[in-house]
MARBA-3410 file (N, C-alpha, C, O; in Angstrom, 1 decimal):
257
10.5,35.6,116.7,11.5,34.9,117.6,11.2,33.4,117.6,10.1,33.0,117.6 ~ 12.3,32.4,117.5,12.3,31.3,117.3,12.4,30.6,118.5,13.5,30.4,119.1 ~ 10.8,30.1,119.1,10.7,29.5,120.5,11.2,28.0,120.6,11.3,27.5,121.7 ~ 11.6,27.4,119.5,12.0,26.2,119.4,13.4,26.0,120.2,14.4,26.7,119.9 ~ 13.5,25.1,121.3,14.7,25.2,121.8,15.5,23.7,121.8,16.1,23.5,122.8
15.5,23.0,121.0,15.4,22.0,120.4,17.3,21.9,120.2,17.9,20.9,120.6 ~ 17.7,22.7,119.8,19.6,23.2,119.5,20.4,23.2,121.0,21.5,22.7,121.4 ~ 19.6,24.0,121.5,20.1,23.8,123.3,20.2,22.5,123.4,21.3,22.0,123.2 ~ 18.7,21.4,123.7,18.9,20.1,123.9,19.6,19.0,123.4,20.0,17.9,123.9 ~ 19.8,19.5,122.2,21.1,18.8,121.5,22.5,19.1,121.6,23.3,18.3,121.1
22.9,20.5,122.4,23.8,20.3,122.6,24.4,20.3,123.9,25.5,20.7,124.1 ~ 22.9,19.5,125.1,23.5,19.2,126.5,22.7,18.1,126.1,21.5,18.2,126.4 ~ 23.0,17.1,125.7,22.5,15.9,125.9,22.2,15.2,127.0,23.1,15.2,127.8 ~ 21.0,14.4,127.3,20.4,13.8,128.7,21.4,12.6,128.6,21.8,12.2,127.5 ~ 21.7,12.1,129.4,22.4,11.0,130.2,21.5,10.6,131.5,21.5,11.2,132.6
21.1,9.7,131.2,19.8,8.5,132.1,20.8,8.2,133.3,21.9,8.6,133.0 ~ 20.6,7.9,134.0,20.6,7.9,135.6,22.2,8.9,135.8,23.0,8.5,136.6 ~ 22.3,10.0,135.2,22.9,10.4,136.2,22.4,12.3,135.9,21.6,12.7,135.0 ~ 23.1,13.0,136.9,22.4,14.0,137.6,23.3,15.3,136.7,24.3,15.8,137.2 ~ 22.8,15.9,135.5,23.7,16.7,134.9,23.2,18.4,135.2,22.1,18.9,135.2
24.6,19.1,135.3,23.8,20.7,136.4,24.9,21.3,135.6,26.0,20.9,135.3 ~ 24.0,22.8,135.3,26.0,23.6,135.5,25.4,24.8,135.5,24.2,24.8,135.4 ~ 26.2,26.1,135.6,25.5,27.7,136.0,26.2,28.1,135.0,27.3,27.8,134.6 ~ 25.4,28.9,134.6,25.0,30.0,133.5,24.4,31.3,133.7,23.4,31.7,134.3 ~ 25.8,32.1,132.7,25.0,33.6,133.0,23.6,33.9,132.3,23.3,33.5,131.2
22.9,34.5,133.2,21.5,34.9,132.7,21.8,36.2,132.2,22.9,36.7,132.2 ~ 20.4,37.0,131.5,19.8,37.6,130.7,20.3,39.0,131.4,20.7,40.0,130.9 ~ 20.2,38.8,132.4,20.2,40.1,133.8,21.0,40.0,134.1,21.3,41.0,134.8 ~ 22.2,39.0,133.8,23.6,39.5,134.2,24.3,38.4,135.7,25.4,38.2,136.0 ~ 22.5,37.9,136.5,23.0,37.1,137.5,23.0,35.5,137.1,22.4,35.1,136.1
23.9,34.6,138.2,24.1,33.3,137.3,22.8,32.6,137.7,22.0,33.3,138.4 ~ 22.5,31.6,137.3,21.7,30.5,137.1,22.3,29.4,137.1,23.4,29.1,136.6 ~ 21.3,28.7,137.8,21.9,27.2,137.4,20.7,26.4,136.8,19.4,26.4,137.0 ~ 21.4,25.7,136.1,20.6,24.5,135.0,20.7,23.0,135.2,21.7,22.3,135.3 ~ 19.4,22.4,135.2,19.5,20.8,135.7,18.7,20.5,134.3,17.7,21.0,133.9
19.8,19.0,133.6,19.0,19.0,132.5,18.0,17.5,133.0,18.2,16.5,133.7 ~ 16.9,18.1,132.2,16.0,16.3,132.4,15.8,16.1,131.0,15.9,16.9,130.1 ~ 15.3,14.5,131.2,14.7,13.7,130.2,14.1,15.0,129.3,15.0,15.8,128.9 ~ 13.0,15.4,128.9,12.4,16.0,128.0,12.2,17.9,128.0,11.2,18.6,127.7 ~ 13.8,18.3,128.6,14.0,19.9,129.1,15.0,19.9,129.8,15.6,19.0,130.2
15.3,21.4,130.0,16.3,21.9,130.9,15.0,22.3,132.2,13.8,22.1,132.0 ~ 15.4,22.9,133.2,15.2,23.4,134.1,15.9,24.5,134.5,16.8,24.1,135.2 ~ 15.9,25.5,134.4,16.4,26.8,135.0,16.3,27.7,136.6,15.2,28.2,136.7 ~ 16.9,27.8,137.4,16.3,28.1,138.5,17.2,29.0,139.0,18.4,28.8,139.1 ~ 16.6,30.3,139.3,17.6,31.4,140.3,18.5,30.1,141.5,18.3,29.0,142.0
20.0,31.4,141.6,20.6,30.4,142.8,20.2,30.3,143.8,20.2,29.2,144.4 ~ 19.6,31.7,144.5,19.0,32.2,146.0,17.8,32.4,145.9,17.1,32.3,144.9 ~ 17.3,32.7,147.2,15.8,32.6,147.2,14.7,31.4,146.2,15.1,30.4,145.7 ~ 13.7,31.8,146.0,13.1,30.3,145.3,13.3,30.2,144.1,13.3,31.2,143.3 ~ 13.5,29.0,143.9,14.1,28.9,142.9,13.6,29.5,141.3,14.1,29.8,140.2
12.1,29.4,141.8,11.6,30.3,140.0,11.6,31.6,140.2,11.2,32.3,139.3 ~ 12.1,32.3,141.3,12.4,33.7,141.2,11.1,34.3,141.9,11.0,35.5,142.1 ~ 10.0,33.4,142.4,8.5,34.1,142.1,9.2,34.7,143.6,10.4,34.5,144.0 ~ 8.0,35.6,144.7,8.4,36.0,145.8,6.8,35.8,146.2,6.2,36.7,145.6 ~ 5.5,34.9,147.1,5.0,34.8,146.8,4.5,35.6,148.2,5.1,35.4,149.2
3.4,36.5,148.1,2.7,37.6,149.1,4.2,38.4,149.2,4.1,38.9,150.3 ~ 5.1,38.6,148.8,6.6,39.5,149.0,7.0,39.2,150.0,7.4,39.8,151.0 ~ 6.8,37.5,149.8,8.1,37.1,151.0,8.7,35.9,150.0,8.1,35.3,149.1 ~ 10.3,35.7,150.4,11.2,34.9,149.7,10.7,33.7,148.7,10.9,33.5,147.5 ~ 9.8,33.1,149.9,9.5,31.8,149.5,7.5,31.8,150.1,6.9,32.6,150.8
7.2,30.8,149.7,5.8,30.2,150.6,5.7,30.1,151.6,4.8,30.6,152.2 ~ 6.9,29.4,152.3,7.5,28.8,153.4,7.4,30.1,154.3,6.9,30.3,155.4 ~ 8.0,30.6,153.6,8.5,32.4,154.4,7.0,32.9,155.0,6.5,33.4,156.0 ~ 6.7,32.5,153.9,5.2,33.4,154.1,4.5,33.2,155.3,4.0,34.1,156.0 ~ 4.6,31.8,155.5,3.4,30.9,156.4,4.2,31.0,157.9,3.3,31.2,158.7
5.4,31.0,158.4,6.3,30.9,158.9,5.8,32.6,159.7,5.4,32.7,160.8 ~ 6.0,33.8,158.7,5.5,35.2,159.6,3.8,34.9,159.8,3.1,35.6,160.6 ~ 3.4,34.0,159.1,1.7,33.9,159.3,1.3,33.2,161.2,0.4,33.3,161.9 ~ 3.0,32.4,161.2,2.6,31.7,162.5,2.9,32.3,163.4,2.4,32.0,164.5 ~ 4.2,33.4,163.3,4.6,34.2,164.3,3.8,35.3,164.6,4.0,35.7,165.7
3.0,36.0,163.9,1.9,36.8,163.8,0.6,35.8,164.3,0.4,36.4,165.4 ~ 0.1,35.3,164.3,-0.7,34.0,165.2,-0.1,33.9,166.7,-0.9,33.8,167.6 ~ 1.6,33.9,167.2,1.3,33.4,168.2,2.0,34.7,169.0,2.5,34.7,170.2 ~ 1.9,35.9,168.2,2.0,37.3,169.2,0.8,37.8,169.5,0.7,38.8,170.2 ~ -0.8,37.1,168.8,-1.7,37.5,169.1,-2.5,36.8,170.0,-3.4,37.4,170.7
-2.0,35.3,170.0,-2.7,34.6,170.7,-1.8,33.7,172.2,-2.1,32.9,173.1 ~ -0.8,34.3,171.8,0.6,34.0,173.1,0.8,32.8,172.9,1.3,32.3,173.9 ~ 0.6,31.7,171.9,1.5,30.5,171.4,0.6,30.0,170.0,-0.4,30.6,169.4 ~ 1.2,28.9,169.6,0.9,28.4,168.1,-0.6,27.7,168.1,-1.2,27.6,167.1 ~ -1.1,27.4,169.2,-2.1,26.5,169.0,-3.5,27.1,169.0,-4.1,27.7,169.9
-3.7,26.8,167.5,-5.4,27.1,166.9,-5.0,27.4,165.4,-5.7,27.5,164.4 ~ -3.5,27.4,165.6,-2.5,28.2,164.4,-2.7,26.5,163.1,-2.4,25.4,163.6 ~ -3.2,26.4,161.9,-3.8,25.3,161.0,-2.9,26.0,159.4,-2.3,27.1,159.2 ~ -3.2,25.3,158.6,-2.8,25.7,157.1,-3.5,24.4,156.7,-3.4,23.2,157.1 ~ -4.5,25.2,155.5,-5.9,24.1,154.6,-4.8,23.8,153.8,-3.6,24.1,153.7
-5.7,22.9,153.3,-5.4,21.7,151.7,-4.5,22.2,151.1,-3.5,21.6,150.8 ~ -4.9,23.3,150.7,-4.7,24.2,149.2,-3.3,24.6,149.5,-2.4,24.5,148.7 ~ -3.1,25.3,150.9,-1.9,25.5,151.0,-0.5,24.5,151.2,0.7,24.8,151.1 ~ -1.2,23.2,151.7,0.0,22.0,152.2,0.1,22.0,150.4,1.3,21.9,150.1 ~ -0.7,22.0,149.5,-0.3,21.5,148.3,0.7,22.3,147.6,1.4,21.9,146.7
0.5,23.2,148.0,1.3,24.5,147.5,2.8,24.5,147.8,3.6,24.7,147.0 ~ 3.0,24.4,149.5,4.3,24.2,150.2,5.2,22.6,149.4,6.4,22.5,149.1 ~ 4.3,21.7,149.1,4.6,20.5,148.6,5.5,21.0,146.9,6.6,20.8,146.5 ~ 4.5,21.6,146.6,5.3,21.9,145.0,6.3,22.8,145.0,7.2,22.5,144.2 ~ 6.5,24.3,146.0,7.8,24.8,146.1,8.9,23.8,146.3,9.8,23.7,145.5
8.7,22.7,147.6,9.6,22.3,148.3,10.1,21.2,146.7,11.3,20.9,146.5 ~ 9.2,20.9,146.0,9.7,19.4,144.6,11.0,21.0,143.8,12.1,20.7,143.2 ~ 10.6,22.2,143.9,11.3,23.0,143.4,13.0,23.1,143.8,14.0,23.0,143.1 ~ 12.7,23.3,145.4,13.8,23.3,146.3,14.7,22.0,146.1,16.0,22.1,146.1 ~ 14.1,20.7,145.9,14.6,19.5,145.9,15.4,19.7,144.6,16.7,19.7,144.6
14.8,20.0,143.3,15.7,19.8,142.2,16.7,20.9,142.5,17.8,20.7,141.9 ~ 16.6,22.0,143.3,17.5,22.6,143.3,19.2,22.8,144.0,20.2,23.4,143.7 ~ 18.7,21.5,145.1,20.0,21.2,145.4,20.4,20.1,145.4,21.2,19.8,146.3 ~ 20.0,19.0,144.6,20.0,18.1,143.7,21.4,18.4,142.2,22.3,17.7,141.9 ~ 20.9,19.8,141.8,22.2,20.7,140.7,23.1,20.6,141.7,23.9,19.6,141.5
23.3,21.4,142.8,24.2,22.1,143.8,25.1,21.1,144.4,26.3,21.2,144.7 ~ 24.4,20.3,144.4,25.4,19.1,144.8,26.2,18.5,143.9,27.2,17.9,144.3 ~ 26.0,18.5,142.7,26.7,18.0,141.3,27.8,19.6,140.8,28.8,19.6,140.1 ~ 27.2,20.6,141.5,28.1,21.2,141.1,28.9,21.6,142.5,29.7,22.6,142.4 ~ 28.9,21.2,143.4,29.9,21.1,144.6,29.8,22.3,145.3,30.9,22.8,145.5
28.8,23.1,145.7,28.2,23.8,146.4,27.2,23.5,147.4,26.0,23.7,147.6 ~ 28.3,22.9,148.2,27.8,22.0,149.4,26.9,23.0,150.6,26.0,22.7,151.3 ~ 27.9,24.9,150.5,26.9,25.2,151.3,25.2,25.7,150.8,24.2,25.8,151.6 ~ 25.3,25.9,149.4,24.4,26.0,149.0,22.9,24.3,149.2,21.7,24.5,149.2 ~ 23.6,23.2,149.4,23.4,22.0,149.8,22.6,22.2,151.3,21.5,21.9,151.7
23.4,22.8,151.7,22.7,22.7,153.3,21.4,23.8,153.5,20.4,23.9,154.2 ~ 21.9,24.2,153.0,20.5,25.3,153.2,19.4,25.0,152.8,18.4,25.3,153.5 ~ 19.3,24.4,151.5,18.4,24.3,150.8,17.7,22.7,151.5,16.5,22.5,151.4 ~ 18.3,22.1,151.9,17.9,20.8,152.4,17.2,21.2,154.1,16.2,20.8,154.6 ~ 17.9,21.9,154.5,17.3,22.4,155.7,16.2,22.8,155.7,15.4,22.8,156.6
16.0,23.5,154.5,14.7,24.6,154.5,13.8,23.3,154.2,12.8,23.3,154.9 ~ 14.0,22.3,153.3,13.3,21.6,153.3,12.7,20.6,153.7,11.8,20.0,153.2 ~ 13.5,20.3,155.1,13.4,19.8,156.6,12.5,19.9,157.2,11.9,19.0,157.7 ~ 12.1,21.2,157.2,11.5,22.8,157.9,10.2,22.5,157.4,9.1,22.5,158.0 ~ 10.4,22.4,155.9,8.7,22.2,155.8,7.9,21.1,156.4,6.9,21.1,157.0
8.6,20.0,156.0,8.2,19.1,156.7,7.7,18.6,157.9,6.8,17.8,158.2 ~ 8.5,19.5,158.8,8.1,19.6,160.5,7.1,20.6,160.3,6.3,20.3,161.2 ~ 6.8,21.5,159.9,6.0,22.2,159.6,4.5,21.9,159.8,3.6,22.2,160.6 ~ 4.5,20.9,157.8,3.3,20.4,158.0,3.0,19.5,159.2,2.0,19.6,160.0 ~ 4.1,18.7,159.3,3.4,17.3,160.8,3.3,18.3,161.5,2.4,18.0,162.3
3.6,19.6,161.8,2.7,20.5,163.3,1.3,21.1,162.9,0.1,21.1,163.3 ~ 1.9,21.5,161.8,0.0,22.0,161.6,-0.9,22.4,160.2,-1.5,23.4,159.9 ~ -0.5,21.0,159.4,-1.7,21.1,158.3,-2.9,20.7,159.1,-2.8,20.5,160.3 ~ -3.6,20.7,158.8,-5.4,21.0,159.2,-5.8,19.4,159.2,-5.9,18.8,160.3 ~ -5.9,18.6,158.0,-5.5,17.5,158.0,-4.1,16.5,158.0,-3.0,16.6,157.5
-4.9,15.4,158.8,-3.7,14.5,158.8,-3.1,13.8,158.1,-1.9,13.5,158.2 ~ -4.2,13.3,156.6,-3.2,13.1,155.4,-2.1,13.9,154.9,-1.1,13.5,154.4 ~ -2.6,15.4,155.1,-1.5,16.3,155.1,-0.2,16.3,155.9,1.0,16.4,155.4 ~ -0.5,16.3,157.2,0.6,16.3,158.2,1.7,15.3,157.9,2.7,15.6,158.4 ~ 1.7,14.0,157.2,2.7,13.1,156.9,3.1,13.0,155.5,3.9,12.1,155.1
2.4,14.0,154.6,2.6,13.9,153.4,3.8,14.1,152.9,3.9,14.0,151.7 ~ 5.0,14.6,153.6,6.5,14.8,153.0,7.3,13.7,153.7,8.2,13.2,153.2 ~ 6.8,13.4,155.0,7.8,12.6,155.9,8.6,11.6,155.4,9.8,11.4,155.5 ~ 7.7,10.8,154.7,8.5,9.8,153.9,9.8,9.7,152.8,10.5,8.8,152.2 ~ 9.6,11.4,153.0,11.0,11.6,151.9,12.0,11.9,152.5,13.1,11.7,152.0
12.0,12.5,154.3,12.8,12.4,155.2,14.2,12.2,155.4,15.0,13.1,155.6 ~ 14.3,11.0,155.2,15.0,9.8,155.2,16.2,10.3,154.1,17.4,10.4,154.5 ~ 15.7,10.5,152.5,16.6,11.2,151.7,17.1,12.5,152.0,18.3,12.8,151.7 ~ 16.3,13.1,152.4,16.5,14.8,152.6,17.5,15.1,153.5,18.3,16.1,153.4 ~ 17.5,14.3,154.3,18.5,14.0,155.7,20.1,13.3,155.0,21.3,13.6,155.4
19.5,12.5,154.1,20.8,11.9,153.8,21.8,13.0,152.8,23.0,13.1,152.9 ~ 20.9,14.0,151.7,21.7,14.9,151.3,22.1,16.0,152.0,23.2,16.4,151.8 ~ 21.2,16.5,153.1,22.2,16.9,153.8,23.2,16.9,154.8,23.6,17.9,155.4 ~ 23.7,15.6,154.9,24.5,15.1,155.5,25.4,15.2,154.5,26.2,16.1,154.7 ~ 25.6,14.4,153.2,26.5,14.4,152.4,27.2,15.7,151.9,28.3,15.6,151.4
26.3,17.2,152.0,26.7,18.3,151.6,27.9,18.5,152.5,29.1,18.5,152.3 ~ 27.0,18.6,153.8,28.0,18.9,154.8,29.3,17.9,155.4,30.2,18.4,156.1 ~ 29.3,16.4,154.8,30.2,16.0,155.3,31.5,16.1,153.7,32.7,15.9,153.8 ~ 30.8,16.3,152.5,31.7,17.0,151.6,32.3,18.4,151.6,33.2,18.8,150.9 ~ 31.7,19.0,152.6,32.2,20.3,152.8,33.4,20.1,153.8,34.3,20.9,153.7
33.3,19.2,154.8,34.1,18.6,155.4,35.8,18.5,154.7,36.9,18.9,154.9 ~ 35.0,17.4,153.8,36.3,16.8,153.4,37.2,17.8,152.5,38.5,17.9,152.6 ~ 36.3,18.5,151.7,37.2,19.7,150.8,37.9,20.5,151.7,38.7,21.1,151.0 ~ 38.0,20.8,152.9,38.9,21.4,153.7,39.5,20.3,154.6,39.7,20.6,155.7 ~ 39.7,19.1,154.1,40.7,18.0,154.6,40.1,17.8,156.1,40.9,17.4,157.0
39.0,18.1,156.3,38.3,17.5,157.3,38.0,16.1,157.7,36.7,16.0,157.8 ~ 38.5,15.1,157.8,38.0,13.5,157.4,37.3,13.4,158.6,36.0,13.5,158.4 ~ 37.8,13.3,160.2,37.3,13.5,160.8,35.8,14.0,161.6,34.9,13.5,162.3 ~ 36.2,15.0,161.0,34.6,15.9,161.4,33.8,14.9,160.0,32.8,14.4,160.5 ~ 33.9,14.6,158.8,33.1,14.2,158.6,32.6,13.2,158.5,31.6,13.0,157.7
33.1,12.3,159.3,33.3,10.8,159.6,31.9,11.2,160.8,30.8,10.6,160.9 ~ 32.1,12.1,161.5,31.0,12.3,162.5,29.8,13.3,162.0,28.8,13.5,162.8 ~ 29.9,13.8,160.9,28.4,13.9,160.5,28.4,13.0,160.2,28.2,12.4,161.3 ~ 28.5,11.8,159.2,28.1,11.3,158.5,27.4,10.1,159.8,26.2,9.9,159.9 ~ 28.2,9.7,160.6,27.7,9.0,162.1,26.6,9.4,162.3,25.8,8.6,162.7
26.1,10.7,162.2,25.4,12.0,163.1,24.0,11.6,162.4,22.9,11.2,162.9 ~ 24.3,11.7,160.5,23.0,11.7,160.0,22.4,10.0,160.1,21.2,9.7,160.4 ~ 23.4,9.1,159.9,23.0,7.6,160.0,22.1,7.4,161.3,21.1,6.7,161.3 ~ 22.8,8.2,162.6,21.8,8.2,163.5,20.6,9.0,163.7,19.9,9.0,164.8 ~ 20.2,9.8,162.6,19.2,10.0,162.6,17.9,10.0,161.7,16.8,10.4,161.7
18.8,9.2,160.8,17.9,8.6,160.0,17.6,7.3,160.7,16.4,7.0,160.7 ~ 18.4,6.5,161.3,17.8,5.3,162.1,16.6,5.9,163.3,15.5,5.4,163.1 ~ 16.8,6.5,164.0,15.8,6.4,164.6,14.6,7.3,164.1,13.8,7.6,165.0 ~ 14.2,7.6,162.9,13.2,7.8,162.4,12.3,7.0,162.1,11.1,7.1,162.2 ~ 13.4,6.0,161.4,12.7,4.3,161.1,12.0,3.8,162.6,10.8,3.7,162.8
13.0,3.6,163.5,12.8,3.3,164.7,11.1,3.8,165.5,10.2,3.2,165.9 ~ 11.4,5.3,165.2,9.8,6.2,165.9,8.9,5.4,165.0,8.0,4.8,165.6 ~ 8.9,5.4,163.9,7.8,4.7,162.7,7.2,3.6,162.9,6.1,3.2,162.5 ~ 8.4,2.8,164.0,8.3,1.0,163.7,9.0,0.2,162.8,9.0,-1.0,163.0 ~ 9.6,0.8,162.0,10.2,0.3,160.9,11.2,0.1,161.3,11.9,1.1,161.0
11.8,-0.8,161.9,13.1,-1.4,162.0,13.4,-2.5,160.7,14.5,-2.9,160.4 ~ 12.6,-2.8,160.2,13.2,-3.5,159.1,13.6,-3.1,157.9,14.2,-3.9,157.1 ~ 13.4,-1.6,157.6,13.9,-0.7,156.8,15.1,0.1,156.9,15.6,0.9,156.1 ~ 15.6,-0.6,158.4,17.1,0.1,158.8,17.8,-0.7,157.5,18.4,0.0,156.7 ~ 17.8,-2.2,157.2,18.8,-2.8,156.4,18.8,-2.6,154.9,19.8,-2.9,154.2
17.4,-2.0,154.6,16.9,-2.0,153.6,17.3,-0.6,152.7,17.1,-0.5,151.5 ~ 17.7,0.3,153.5,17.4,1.6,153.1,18.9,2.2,151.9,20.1,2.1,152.1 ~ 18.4,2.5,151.4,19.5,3.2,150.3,20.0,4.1,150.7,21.2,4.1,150.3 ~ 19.6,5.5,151.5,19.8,6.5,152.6,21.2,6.0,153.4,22.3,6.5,153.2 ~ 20.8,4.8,154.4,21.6,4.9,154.9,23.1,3.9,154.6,24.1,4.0,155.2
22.8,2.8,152.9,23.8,2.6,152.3,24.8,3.6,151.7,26.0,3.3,151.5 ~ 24.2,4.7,151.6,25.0,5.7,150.6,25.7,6.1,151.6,26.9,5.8,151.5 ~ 25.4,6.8,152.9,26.2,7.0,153.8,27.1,6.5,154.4,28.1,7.1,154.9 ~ 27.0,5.2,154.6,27.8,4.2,155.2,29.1,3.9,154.5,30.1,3.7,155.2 ~ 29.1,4.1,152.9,29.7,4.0,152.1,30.7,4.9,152.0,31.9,4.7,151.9
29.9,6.5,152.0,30.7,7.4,152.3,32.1,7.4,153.3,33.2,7.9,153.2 ~ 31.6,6.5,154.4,32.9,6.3,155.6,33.6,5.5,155.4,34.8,5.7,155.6 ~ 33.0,4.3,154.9,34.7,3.6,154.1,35.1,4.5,153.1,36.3,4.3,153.1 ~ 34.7,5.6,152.2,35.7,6.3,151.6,36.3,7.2,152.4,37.5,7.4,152.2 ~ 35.7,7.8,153.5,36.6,8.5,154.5,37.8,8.0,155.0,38.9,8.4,154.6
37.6,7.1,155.7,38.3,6.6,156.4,39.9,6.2,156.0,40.7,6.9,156.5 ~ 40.2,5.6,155.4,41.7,5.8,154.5,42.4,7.6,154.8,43.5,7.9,155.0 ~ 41.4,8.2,154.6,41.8,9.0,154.8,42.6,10.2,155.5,43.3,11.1,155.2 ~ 42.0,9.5,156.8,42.4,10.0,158.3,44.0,9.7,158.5,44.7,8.6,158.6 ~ 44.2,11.3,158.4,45.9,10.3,158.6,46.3,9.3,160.2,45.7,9.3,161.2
47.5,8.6,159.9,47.8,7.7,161.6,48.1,8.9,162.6,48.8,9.9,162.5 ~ 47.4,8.3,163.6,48.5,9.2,164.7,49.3,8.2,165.2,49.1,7.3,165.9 ~ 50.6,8.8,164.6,52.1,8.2,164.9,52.3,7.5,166.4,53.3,6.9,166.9 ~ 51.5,7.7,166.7,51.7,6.9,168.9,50.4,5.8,168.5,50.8,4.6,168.7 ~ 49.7,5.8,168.2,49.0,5.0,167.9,49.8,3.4,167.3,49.9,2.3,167.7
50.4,4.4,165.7,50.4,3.2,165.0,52.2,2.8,165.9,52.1,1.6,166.0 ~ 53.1,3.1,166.3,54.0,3.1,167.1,53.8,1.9,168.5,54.7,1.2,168.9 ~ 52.6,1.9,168.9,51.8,1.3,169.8,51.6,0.1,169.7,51.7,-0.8,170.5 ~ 51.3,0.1,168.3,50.3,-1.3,167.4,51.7,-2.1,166.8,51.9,-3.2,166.4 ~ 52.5,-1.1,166.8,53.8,-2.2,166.2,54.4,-2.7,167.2,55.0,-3.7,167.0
54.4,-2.2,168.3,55.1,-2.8,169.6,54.5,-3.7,170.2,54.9,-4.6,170.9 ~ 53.4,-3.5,169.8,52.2,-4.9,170.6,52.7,-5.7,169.9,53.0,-6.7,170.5 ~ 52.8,-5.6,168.3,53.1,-6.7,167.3,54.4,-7.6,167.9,54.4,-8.8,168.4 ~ 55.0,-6.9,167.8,57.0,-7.3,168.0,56.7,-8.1,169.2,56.7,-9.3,169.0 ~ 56.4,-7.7,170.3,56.3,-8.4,171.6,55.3,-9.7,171.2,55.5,-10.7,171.9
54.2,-9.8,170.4,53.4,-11.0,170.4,54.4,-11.8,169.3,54.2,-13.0,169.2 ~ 55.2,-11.3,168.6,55.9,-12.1,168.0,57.7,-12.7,168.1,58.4,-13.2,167.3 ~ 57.8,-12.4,169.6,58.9,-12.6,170.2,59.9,-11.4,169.6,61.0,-11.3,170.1 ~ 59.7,-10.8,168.9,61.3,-10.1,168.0,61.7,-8.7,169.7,61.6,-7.4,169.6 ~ 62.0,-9.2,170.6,62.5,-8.1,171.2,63.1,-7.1,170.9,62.7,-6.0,171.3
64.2,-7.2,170.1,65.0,-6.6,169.8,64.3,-5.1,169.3,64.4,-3.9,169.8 ~ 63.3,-5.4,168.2,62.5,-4.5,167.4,61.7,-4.1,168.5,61.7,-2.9,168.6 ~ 61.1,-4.5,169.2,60.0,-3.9,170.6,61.2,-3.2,171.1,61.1,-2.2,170.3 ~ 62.3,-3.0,171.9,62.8,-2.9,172.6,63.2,-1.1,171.3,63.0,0.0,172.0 ~ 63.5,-1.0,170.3,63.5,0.1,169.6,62.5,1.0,169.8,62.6,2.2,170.3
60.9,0.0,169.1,59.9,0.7,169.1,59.4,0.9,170.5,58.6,1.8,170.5 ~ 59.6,0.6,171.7,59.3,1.3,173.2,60.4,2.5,173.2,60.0,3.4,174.0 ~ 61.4,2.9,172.8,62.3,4.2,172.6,61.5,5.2,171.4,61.3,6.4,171.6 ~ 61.2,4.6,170.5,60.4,5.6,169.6,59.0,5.8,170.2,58.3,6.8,169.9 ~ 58.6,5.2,171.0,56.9,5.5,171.3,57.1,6.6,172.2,56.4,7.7,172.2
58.3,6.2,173.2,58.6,7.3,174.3,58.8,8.7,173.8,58.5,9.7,174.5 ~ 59.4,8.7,172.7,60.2,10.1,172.4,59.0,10.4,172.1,58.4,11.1,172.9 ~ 57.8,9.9,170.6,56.7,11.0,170.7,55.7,11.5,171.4,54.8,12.4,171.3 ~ 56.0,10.2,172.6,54.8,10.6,173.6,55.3,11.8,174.1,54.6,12.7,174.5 ~ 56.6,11.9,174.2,57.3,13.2,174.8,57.0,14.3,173.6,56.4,15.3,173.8
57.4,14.1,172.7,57.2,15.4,171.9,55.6,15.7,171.8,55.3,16.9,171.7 ~ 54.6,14.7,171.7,53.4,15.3,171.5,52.9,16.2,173.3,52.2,17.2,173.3 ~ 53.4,15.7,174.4,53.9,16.3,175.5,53.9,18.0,175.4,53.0,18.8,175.8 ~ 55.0,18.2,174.9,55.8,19.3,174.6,55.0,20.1,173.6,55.0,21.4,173.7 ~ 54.4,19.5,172.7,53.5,20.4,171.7,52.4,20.8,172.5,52.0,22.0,172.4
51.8,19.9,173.4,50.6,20.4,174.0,50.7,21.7,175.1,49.7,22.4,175.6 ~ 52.5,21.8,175.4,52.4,22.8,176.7,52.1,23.9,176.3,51.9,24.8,177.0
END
C-alpha cells in the first residue's frame, strides 16, 4: 500500500491565510470533514470528538470529567473537594485545540449550527477548568482564548440568523456577544484591550454589514420625510406625507387587531 499522500496535497492546495474545509465521504460510508493546513490535511468525524476516540466510553474527555463531577456531588451533596490534576487539564486542553479546528471547518462550510455547539462546548471547558483544576496556572490556562471563542460563536449564530433573513435578531447577538466580550476585558482590568481587540472588530463589522439590511419600516421612513418637508418649508409635500403617514399608521392599526 502506497502511504505516500503527497497526490491528495497537490490536489487541494494550501492557500496562507485563509481557512480551506470541505466534507467527504469516508471509508464507512459516514461524511467527514477536512481542514487543509500548511504541511497536511486534517480529518475529523462531524459529531462527537472529533478523532472518533470515545475516551473511558464517554463522547468526549469533557463528558467524562463532567459525570466524574456529578458522581462527586451525589456523594458528597455539592462540587466542593471536587479538583482535576495536571495531566488531566492537559488533556482537556488538547481535545478542546481538536474542537477549535473543528468548528473553525464548519464555519467555512456554513454549518453554523454545527458552530454553536462546538464553541459552547468549548466554553464549558473553560469554566470548567477556572472552577476546578487543582492548580491555578491551570484554572486560567484557556481563558485568554475566551475572547475568540465567544466571538465565533456569536458569528455562527448571528449567520444562522441572517440565512433565514433574520437581520434583526442578529444585529442583537452580535450586540449580545460584543457585550460580553467587553466585560470580560472589564473583570480582567483590561480596558485598554476593549479598542484593541480583533474579537470585537470582527463583530462590530459584522453590524455594518447587517444593517443595510434591515428592511425600513415604512411609518418610520414616512415620518423622517415629513420632518424633512416641514424643516424645509415645502408644505405642500408635508401636507401629502401627513395623509400617507396617517393611512399606514392606520393600516399597521388594522394588521395588529
Amino acid at each position: 500500500m502506497n502511504v505516500d499522500i503527497g497526490s491528495i496535497l497537490n490536489d487541494w492546495p494550501f492557500e496562507p491565510g485563509q481557512v480551506s474545509a470541505r466534507r467527504v465521504r469516508g471509508s464507512d460510508g459516514r461524511d467527514k470533514i477536512q481542514l487543509r493546513l500548511d504541511l497536511g490535511i486534517l480529518q475529523m468525524e462531524t459529531t462527537g470528538r472529533p478523532d472518533g476516540a470515545r475516551p473511558h466510553g464517554f463522547e468526549s474527555l469533557l463528558g467524562y470529567y463532567d459525570h466524574q463531577l456529578e458522581a462527586h456531588k451525589q456523594q458528597a451533596g455539592d462540587d466542593r473537594g471536587f479538583t482535576i490534576d495536571e495531566d488531566a487539564c492537559e488533556l482537556l486542553r488538547a481535545e478542546s485545540l481538536m474542537y477549535y479546528h473543528r468548528y473553525l471547518a464548519e464555519f467555512v462550510l456554513e454549518d453554523y449550527d454545527a458552530v454553536e455547539r462546538d464553541t459552547l462546548r468549548n466554553l464549558h471547558v473553560i469554566d470548567f477548568l477556572n472552577q476546578f483544576a487543582a492548580e491555578e496556572s491551570d484554572r486560567y490556562s484557556l481563558d485568554q482564548y475566551r475572547p475568540y471563542v465567544m466571538m465565533m460563536y456569536t458569528r455562527g449564530r448571528a449567520r444562522a440568523a441572517i440565512a433565514n433573513n433574520r437581520f434583526k435578531a442578529a444585529i442583537n447577538i452580535l450586540r449580545g456577544g460584543i457585550d460580553q466580550i467587553t466585560q470580560f476585558y472589564r473583570k480582567w482590568g483590561q480596558d485598554d484591550l476593549i479598542a484593541e481587540s480583533g474579537e470585537l472588530a470582527v463583530l462590530k463589522a459584522m453590524i455594518h454589514e447587517v444593517e443595510p439590511r434591515i428592511p425600513v419600516d415604512p411609518v418610520q421612513r414616512l415620518a423622517k420625510d415629513l420632518a424633512q418637508a416641514i424643516r424645509e418649508e415645502r408644505y405642500e409635500d408635508a401636507a401629502a406625507l401627513r395623509d400617507q403617514l396617517n393611512a399606514a399608521r392606520e393600516k399597521g392599526s388594522e394588521d395588529t387587531q
